[in-house]
FIVO-846219 format. One line per field, with one value per residue (C-alpha): x, y, z; residue number from 1. Coordinates in nm, 2 decimals. Example, Ala and Ser with C-alpha at 12.3 -4.5 7.8 and 13.67 -1.06 7.14 Angstrom:
BEGIN
u (1.23/1.37)
v (-0.45/-0.11)
w (0.78/0.71)
num (1/2)
This chain:
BEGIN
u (5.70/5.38/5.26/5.00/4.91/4.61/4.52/4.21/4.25/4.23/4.01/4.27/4.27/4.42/4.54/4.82/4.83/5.16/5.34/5.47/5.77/5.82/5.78/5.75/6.01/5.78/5.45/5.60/5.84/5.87/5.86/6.21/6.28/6.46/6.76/7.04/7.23/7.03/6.72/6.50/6.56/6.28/6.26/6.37/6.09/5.83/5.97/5.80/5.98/6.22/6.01/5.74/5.63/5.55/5.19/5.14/4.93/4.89/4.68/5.03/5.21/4.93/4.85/4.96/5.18/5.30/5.20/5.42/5.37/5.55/5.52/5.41/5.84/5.91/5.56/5.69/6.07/5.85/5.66/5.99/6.11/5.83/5.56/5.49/5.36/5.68/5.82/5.66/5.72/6.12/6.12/5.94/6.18/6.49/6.33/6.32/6.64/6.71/6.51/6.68/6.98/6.81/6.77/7.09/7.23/7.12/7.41/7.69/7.73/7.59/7.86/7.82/8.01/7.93/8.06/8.05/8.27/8.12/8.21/8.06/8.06/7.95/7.82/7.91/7.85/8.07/8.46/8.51/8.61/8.70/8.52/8.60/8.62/8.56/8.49/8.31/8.35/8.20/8.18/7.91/7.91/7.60/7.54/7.24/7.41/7.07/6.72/6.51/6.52/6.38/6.69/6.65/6.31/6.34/6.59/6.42/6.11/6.28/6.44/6.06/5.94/6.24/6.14/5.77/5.91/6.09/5.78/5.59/5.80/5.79/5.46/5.36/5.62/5.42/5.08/5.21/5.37/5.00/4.82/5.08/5.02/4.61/4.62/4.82/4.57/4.28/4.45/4.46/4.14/4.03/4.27/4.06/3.73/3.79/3.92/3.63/3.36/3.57/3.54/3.17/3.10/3.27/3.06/2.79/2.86/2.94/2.62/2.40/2.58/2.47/2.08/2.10/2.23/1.98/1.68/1.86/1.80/1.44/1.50/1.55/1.29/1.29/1.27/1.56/1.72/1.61/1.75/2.07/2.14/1.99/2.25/2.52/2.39/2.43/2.80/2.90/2.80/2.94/3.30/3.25/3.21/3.49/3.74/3.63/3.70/4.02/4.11/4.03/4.24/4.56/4.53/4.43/4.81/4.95/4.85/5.02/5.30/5.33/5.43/5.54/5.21/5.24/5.29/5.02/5.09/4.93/5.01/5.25/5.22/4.99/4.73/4.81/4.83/5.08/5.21/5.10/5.07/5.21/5.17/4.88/4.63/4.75/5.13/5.04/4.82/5.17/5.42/5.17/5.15/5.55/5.61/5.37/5.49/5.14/5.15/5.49/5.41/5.14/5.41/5.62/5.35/5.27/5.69/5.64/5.34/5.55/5.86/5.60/5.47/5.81/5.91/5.61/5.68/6.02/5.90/5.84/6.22/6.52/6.68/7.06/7.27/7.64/7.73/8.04/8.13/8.44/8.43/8.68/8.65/8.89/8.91/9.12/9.34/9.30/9.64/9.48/9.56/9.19/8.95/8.88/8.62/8.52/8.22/8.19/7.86/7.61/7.24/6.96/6.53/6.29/5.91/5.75/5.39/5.28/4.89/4.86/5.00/5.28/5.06/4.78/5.01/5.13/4.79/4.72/5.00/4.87/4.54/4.74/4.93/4.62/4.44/4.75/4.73/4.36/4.44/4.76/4.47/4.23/4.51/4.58/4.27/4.19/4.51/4.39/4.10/4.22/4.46/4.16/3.97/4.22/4.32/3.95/3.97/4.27/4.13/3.78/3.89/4.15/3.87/3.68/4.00/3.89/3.55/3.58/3.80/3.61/3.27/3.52/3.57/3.20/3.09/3.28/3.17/2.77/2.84/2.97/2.68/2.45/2.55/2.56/2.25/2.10/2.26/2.11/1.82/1.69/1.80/1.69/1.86/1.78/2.00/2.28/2.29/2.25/2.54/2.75/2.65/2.73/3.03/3.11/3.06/3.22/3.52/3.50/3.44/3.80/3.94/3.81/3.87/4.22/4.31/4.06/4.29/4.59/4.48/4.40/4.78/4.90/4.73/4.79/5.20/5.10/4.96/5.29/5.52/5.81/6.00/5.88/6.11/6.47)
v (-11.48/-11.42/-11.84/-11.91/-12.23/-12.49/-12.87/-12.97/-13.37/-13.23/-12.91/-12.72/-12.37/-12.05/-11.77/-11.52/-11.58/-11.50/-11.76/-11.66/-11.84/-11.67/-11.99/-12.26/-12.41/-12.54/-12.68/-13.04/-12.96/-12.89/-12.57/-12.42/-12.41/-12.15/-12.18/-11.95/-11.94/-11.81/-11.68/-11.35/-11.02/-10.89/-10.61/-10.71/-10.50/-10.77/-11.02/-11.07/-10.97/-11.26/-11.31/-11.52/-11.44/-11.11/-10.95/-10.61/-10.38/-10.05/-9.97/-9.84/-10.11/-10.33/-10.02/-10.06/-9.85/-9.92/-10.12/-10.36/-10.51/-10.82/-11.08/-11.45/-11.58/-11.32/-11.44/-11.79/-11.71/-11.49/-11.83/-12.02/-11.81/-11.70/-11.95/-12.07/-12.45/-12.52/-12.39/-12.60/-12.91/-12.83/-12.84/-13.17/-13.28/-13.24/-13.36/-13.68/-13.66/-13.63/-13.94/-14.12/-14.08/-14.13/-14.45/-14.57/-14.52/-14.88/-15.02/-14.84/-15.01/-14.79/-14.70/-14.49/-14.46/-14.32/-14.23/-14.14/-14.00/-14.08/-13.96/-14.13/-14.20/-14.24/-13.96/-13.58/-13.66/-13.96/-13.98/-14.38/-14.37/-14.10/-14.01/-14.19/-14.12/-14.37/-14.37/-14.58/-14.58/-14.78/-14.84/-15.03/-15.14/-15.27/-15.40/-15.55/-15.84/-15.97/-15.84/-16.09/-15.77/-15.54/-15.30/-15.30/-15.28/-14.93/-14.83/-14.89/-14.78/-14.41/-14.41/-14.45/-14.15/-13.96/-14.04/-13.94/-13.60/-13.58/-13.65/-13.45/-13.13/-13.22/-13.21/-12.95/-12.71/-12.84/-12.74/-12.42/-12.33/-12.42/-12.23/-11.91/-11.98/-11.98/-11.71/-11.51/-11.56/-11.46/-11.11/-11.14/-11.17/-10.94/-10.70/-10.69/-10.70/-10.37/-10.27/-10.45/-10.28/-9.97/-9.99/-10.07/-9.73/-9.53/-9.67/-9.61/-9.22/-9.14/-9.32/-9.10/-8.78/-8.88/-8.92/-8.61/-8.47/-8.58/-8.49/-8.13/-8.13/-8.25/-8.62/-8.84/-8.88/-8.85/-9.21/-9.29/-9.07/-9.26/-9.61/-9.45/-9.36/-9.69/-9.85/-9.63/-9.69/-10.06/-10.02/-9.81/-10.09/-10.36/-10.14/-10.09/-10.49/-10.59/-10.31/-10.51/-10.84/-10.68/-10.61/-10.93/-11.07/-10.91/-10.96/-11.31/-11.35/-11.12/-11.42/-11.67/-11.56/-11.44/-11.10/-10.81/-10.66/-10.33/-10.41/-10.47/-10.58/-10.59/-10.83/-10.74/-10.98/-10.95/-11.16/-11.39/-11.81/-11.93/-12.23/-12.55/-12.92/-13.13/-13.54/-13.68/-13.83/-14.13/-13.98/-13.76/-14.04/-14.21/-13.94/-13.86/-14.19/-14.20/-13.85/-13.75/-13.79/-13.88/-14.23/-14.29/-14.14/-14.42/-14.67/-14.52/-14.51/-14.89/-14.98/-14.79/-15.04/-15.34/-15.24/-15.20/-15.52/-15.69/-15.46/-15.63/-15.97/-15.93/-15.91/-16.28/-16.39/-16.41/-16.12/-16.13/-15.86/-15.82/-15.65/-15.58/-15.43/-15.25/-15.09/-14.97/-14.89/-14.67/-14.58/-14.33/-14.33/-14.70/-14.78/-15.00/-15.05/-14.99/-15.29/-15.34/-15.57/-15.68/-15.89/-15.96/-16.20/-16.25/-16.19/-16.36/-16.29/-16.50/-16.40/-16.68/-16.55/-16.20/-16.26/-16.18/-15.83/-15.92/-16.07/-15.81/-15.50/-15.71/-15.77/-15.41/-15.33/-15.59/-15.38/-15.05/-15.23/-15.31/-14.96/-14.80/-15.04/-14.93/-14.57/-14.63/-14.75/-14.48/-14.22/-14.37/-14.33/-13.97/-13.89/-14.01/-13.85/-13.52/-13.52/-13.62/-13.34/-13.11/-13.22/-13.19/-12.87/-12.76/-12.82/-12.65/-12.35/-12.31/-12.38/-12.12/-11.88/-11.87/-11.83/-11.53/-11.37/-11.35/-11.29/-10.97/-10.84/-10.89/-10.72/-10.42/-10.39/-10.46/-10.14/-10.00/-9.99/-9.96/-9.60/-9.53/-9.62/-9.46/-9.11/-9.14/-9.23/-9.55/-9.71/-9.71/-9.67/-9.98/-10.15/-9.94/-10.06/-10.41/-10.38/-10.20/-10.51/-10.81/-10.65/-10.63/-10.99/-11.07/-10.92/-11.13/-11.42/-11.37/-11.33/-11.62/-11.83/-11.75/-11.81/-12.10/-12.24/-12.10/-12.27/-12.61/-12.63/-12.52/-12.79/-13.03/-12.92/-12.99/-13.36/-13.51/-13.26/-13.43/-13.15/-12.78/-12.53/-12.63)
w (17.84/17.66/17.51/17.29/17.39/17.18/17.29/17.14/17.25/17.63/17.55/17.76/17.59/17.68/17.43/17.47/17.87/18.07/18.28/18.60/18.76/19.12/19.34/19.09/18.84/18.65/18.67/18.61/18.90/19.24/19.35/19.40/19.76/19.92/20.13/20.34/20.04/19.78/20.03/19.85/20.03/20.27/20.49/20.82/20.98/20.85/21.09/21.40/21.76/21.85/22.20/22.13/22.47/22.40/22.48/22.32/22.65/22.44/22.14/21.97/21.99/21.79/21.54/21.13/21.07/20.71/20.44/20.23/19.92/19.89/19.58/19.63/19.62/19.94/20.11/20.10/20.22/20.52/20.59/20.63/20.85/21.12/21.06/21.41/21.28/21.11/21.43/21.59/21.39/21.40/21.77/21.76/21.53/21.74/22.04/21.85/21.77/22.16/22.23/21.97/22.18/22.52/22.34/22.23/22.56/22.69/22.43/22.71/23.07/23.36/23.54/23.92/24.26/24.62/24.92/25.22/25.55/25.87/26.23/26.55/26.91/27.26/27.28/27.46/27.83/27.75/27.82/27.80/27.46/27.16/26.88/26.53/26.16/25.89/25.53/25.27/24.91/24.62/24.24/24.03/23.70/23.50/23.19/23.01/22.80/22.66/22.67/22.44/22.15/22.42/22.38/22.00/22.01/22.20/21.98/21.68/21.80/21.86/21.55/21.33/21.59/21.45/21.11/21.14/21.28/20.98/20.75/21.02/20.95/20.54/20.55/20.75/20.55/20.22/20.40/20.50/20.15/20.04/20.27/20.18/19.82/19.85/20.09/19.81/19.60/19.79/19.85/19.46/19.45/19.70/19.56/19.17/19.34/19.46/19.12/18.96/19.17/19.17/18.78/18.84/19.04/18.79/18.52/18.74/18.81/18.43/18.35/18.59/18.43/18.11/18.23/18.41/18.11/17.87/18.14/18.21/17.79/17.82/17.63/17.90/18.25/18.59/18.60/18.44/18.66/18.96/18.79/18.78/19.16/19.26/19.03/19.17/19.52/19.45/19.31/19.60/19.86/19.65/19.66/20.06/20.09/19.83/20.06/20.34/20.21/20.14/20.46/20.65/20.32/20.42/20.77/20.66/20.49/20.78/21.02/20.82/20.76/21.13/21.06/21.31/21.46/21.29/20.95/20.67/20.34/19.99/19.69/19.45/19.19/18.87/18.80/18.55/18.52/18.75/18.47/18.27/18.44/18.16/18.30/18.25/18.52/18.56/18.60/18.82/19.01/19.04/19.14/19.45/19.56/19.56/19.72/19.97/20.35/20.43/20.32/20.45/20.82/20.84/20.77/20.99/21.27/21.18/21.24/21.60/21.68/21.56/21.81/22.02/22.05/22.01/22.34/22.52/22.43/22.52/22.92/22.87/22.78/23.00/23.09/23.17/23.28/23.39/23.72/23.87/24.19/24.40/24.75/24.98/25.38/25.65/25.95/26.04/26.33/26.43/26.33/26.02/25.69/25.50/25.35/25.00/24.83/24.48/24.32/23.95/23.84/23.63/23.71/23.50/23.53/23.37/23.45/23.49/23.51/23.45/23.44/23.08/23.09/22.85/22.60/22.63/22.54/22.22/22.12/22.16/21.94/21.69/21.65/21.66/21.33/21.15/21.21/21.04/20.74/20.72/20.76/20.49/20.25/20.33/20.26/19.98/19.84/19.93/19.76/19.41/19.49/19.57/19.27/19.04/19.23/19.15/18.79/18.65/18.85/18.66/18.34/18.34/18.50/18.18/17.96/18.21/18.14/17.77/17.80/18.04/17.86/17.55/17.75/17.93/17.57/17.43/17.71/17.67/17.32/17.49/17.72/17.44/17.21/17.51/17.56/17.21/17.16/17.48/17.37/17.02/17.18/17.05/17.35/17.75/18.05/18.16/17.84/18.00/18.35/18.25/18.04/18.33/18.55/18.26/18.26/18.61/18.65/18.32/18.50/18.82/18.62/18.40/18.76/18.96/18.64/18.63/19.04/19.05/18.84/19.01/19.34/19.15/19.03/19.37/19.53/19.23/19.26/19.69/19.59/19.42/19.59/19.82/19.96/20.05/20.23/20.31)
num (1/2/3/4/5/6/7/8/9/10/11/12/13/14/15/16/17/18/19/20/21/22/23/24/25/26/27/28/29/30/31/32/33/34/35/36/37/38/39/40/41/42/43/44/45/46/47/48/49/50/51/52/53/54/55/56/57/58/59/60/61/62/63/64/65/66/67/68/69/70/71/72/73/74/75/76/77/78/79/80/81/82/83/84/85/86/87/88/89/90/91/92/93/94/95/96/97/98/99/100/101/102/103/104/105/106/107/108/109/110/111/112/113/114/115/116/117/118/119/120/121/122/123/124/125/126/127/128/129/130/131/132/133/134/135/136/137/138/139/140/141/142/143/144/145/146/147/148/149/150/151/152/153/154/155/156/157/158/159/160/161/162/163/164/165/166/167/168/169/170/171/172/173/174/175/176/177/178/179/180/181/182/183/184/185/186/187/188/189/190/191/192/193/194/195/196/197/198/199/200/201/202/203/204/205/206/207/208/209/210/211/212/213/214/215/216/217/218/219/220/221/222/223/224/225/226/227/228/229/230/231/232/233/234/235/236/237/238/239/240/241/242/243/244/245/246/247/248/249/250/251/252/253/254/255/256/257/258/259/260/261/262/263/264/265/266/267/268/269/270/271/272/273/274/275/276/277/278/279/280/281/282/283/284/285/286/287/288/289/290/291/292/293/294/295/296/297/298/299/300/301/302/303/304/305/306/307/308/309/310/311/312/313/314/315/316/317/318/319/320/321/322/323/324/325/326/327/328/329/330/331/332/333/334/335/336/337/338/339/340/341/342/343/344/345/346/347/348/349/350/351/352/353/354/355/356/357/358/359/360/361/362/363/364/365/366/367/368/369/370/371/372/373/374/375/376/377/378/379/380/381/382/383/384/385/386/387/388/389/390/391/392/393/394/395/396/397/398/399/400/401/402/403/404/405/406/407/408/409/410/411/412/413/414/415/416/417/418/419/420/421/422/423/424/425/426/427/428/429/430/431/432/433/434/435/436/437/438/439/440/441/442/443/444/445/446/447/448/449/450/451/452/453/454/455/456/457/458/459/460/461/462/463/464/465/466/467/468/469/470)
C-alpha cells in the first residue's frame, strides 16, 4: 500500500514509500508472533538434523547444495524453531520449573522403611546349637512443623529463579527476533551492493565503448581511453568485494537461524520501509520502562537475594520437627509370637552459637540486594538511552530517505547529460566517470538510508517490546 506521508513539526518526510507488514503489525505494535496454529510454511529441508550431536567428517556432507530464498516472516518462524539460544533458554526454563518442585516437597512428611532378614550361628565346625533366622523391619516418619521461614524462604526463593527463566527465555527470544531481523537486513544490504556495483560496472563497460568509439573515429584520446579501464577496473573490484560481502551475509543469517548444513539462502523481500513509529518520545520512553524483561529480571534477582538472607537468618531460630516411628522383629522357629514397637515425639534445635556464619551469609545477601537495585537503576537508564538512541536514529535516517532519493534521481539526470555532452563533444571523460561514481554512491546512500532506518525501528519495536515468539 503505496502512502504519501508529510510532518513538518517532526521533519519526518518520506514520499510515495511502501510499507511492509511481514513480521510487524504495526509499528505502534508488537510484532505479531507466530504460533503452532497459524505458523508460515517452510521447507522442511531448511531445518537442521534433529541430533545436535552431530559432526559432519566429509566435505559432502558440509557442501551447499541449494539455495533458498526465504522472506523476513519465514526467517523469524526458522529462528523459533532451531535457534540454539532459545533452546537453550527453554531448557533452563523447565529445569526451573523442576526445582520449583524439588522445593515444595519440604511441605509433605518424609516417609521411608527398611528391612532386613538375618541368618546366624555358631558357626560350621559347631553342632551345640542350630542355625537361626530372624527379621527386622521399620517405618519412619518425619516432618518439619516449623523452620523459622526457612521452608518458605526456599520455596520462594525457587519460584523468583523460575520467574527470571521466564524473563530469561522472553528476552532472549526478543534478542534473537532482533538479531534475525538485522541480520535480514544486512543480506538486504549486501544483496543491492552487488546490484549497485553491478550497475556501476555496466556503466563502466558502456562508457569505455563509447571512448573507444570516439578514438577508433579520431575525436576522443588515448588518454581518455586509459581513464576508462581504470574506472572499469575499479567497478570490477568493487563487485568482487560487494559478492563477498554477500556471501559471509548469508552465511551470517544461515548461522542464526541454525540452518541444515547444506542449504544457503538469499533474501526474498524488497527493499522498502518496514513502517511508521507513531508515539512520541516520551511514550515510547514509558512503554519500555513497563515492558522490557530486563528491568524486571533485576527485581526478580533482588527477591532471590532477599529469600536468601531470610534462609540464613532462619539457622538462628528454633527448629521443630515431628518424628514418628514403628518397627517389628521375628524369629523364626523359636516358637514366639514376634515384637513390635512404636515412638511418636517431638524434636526441637536451637543453635545457640554459630560463630557468625548465620549473620555473615545474611549480610552477604544484603549487599547482593543493593547491587541489584544499582544495576535496576543502571538498566533503567540505558534503556531511555537506547530508545532515545534509536528514536533520533529513526528520524534522520527518514529525513536521510528523502534526501537520497532525490540525490538518486538528480544523479541519473547528471550521468545523463554527462554522456550527452561527452558524445557531442563539449564534454570530458572525466565528467562521465564522476557522474557514474555520484551515482553509484547516490545509490548506496538511498539504500543504507532506508535499512538504517529499518534497523532503528527494529530495535526501537525491541526497546518497548514485551513478548517475541510464542
Amino acid at each position: 500500500m503505496n502512502l504519501i506521508f508529510w510532518c513538518v513539526n517532526s521533519t519526518l518526510v518520506v514520499l510515495g514509500f511502501a510499507i511492509l507488514f511481514p513480521t510487524f503489525a504495526g509499528a505502534t505494535t508488537p510484532p505479531k508472533t507466530q504460533n503452532s496454529s497459524s505458523s508460515l510454511q517452510v521447507p522442511d529441508y531448511l531445518n537442521p538434523n534433529p541430533n545436535p550431536l552431530q559432526f559432519p567428517t566429509t566435505p559432502e556432507e558440509v557442501r551447499v547444495q541449494q539455495t533458498v530464498s526465504i522472506s523476513l516472516a519465514q526467517a523469524l518462524e526458522l529462528a523459533q524453531r532451531n535457534n540454539r539460544d532459545l533452546q537453550v533458554a527453554t531448557l533452563q526454563l523447565e529445569r526451573s520449573r523442576l526445582a520449583v518442585r524439588e522445593s515444595q516437597a519440604v511441605l509433605f512428611p518424609t516417609l521411608g522403611i527398611n528391612g532386613n532378614v538375618t541368618n546366624s550361628g555358631n558357626g560350621f565346625r559347631s553342632n551345640s546349637s542350630q542355625a537361626s533366622t530372624s527379621f527386622n523391619g521399620s517405618a519412619q516418619l518425619n516432618y518439619d512443623l516449623y523452620t523459622s521461614g526457612s521452608r518458605q524462604a526456599t520455596i520462594r526463593a525457587a519460584e523468583e529463579q523460575l520467574r527470571l527463566d521466564e524473563l530469561n527465555v522472553e528476552s532472549t527470544a526478543l534478542q534473537i527476533q532482533l538479531n534475525v531481523t538485522t541480520a535480514y537486513y544486512n543480506l538486504q544490504q549486501a544483496d543491492e551492493q552487488v546490484r549497485i556495483n553491478q550497475s556501476a560496472v555496466n556503466n563502466a563497460e558502456a562508457s569505455l565503448r563509447d571512448t573507444q568509439a570516439r578514438e577508433n573515429a579520431g575525436v576522443g584520446t588515448g588518454f581518455d581511453v586509459l581513464q576508462a579501464q581504470v574506472n572499469l577496473a575499479n567497478a570490477q573490484q568493487e563487485l568482487t568485494n560487494a559478492i563477498s560481502q554477500q556471501q559471509i551475509a548469508r552465511r551470517q543469517l544461515v548461522t542464526v537461524l541454525s540452518l541444515a548444513q547444506s542449504v544457503n539462502i538469499t533474501a526474498a523481500d524488497p527493499v522498502q520501509l518496514a513502517g511508521l513509529w507513531q508515539p512520541t518520545l516520551e511514550e515510547t520512553i514509558i512503554q519500555a520502562f513497563q515492558n522490557r524483561p530486563e528491568l524486571q529480571q533485576q527485581l526478580a534477582q533482588r527477591n532471590i537475594y532477599e529469600q536468601q538472607r531470610r534462609q540464613a537468618l532462619s539457622q538462628l531460630g528454633p527448629q521443630i520437627s515431628l518424628a514418628g516411628s514403628y518397627s517389628v522383629r521375628d524369629r523364626y522357629n523359636d516358637g514366639l509370637s514376634s515384637n513390635d514397637s512404636y515412638s511418636v515425639g517431638l524434636q526441637a534445635n536451637l543453635n545457640l552459637f554459630d560463630g557468625g556464619a548465620a549473620k555473615a551469609r545474611a549480610a552477604q545477601s544484603k549487599t547482593n540486594i543493593a547491587i541489584a537495585e544499582s544495576q535496576f537503576a543502571s538498566q533503567r537508564d540505558q534503556i531511555r538511552f537506547d530508545v532515545e538512541q534509536y528514536y533520533f536514529q529513526l528520524q534522520s535516517n527518514l529525513n536521510n530517505v528523502q534526501t537520497s532519493s532525490v540525490a538518486l534521481n538528480q544523479a541519473n539526470q547528471a550521468l545523463d547529460l554527462a554522456r550527452l555532452r561527452f558524445q557531442n563533444g563539449v564534454g570530458t571523460q572525466t565528467e562521465v566517470i564522476a557522474a557514474e561514481n555520484d551515482l553509484t554512491r547516490a545509490e548506496g546512500n538511498r539504500i543504507t538510508a532506508i535499512l538504517d532506518y529499518n534497523r532503528a525501528l527494529a530495535n526501537l519495536q525491541r526497546s518497548v517490546t514485551s513478548t517475541a515468539f510464542r
